[in-house]
C-alpha positions in Angstrom: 117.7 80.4 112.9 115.0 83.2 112.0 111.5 83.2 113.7 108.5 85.0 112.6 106.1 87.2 114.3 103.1 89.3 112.9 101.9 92.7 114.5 99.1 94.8 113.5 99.1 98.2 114.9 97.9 100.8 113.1 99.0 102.3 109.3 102.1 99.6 108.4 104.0 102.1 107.4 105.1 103.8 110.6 105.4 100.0 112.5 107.6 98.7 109.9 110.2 101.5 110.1 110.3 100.8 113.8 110.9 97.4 113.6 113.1 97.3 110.9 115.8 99.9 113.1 115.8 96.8 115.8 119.1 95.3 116.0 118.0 91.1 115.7 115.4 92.0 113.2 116.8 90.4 110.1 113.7 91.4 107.5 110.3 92.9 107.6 107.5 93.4 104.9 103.9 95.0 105.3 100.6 93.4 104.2 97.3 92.3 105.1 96.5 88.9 107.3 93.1 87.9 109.3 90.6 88.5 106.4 88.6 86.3 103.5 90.1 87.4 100.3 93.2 85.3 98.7 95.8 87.9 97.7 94.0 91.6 98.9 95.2 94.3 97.1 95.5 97.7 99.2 92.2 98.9 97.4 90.2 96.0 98.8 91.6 96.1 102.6 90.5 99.8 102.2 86.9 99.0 101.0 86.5 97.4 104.8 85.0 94.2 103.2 87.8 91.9 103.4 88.5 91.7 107.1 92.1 92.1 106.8 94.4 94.0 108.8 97.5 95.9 107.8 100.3 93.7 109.2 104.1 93.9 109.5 105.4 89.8 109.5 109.2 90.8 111.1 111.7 88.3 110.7 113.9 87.9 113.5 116.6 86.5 114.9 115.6 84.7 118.6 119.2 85.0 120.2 119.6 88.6 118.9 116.3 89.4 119.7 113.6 88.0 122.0 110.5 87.6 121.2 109.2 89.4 124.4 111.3 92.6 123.4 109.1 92.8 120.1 106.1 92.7 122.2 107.2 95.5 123.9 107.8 97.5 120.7 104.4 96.8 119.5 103.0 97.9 123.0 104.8 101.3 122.9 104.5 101.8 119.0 100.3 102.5 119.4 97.5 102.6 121.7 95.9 99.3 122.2 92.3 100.6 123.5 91.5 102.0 120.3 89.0 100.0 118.1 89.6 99.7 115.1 91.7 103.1 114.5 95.4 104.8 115.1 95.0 108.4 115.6 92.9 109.7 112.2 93.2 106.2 110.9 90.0 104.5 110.9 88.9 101.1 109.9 88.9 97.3 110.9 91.9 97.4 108.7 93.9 99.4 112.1 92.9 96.8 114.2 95.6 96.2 117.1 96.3 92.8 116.4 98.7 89.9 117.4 98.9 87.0 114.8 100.6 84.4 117.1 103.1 81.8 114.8 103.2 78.9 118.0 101.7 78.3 121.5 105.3 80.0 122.9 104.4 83.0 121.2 100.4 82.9 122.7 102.1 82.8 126.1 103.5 84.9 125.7 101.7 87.7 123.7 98.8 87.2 126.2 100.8 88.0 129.4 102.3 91.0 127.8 99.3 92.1 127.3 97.8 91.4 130.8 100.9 93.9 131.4 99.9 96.1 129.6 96.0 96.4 131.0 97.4 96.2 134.3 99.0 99.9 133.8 96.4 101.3 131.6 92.4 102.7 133.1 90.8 101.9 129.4 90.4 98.4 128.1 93.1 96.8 125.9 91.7 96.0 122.7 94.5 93.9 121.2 93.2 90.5 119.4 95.6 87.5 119.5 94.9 84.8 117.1 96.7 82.3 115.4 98.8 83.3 112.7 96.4 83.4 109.1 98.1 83.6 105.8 100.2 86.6 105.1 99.4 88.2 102.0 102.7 90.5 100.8 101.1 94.2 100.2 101.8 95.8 97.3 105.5 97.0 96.4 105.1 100.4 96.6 104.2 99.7 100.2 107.3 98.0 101.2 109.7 100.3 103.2 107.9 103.5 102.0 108.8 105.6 104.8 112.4 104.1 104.7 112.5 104.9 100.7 111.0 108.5 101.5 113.6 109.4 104.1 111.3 110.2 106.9 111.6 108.5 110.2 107.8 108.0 111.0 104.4 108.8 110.2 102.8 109.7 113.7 103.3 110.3 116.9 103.9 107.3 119.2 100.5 107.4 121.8 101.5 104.9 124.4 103.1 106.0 127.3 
């Protein structure tokens, strides 16, 4: 049986190609999820009107993978006490964000990110919300680091 969880953590490049290497993770795909348009194109996300965030929805196998073990790739793959920006990515759009699919999931996303603050001085940013619409970005987004040959885009922050 495959679950599905939906991270936002900066450019969806780099966080797709992380969680795609996970051994459990049986699909992935980048887009935009948390805004007011139906069906976003990259061009509108970028305009900062829409609200939406670049996600990763990660499709994943619960007895290969735990849900708690994602978490603590999104933790480690940015640096949840930046607002709205990763590095010289800036915009709502960048958001750190945890779209939550079931109330096992909230639990869960919300103690691992008590956690987190716990070992951090700055103030953990992360939003978790219920799970909105996923809206598939466009193609040429879809494992573009993967398709390129590189391994990532930036430099992991967290610590």
């Amino acid at each position: 049986m495959e679950n599905k969880a939906t991270f936002g953590a900066g450019c969806f490049w780099g966080v797709e190609a992380t969680f795609r290497r996970l051994e459990g993770v049986t699909a992935t795909a980048v887009g935009y999820a948390g805004g007011t348009v139906d069906n976003p194109t990259y061009e509108q996300v970028c305009s900062h009107r829409t609200g939406h965030a670049e996600v990763v929805e990660v499709a994943y196998d619960p007895e290969r993978i735990p849900y708690e073990q994602l978490l603590a790739v999104f933790w480690a793959e940015h640096d949840p006490t930046q607002l709205n920006r990763q590095g010289p990515d800036i915009g709502d759009q960048y958001r750190s964000v945890i779209f939550v699919h079931d109330a096992e999931q909230r639990a869960a996303a919300e103690a691992s990110r008590d956690r987190v603050q716990a070992r951090l001085s700055r103030p953990v940013v992360t939003q978790i919300e219920d799970a909105p619409r996923f809206w598939p970005a466009e193609d040429y987004h879809q494992r573009y680091l993967e398709r390129r040959g590189l391994a990532s885009c930036h430099v992991s922050l967290a610590s």
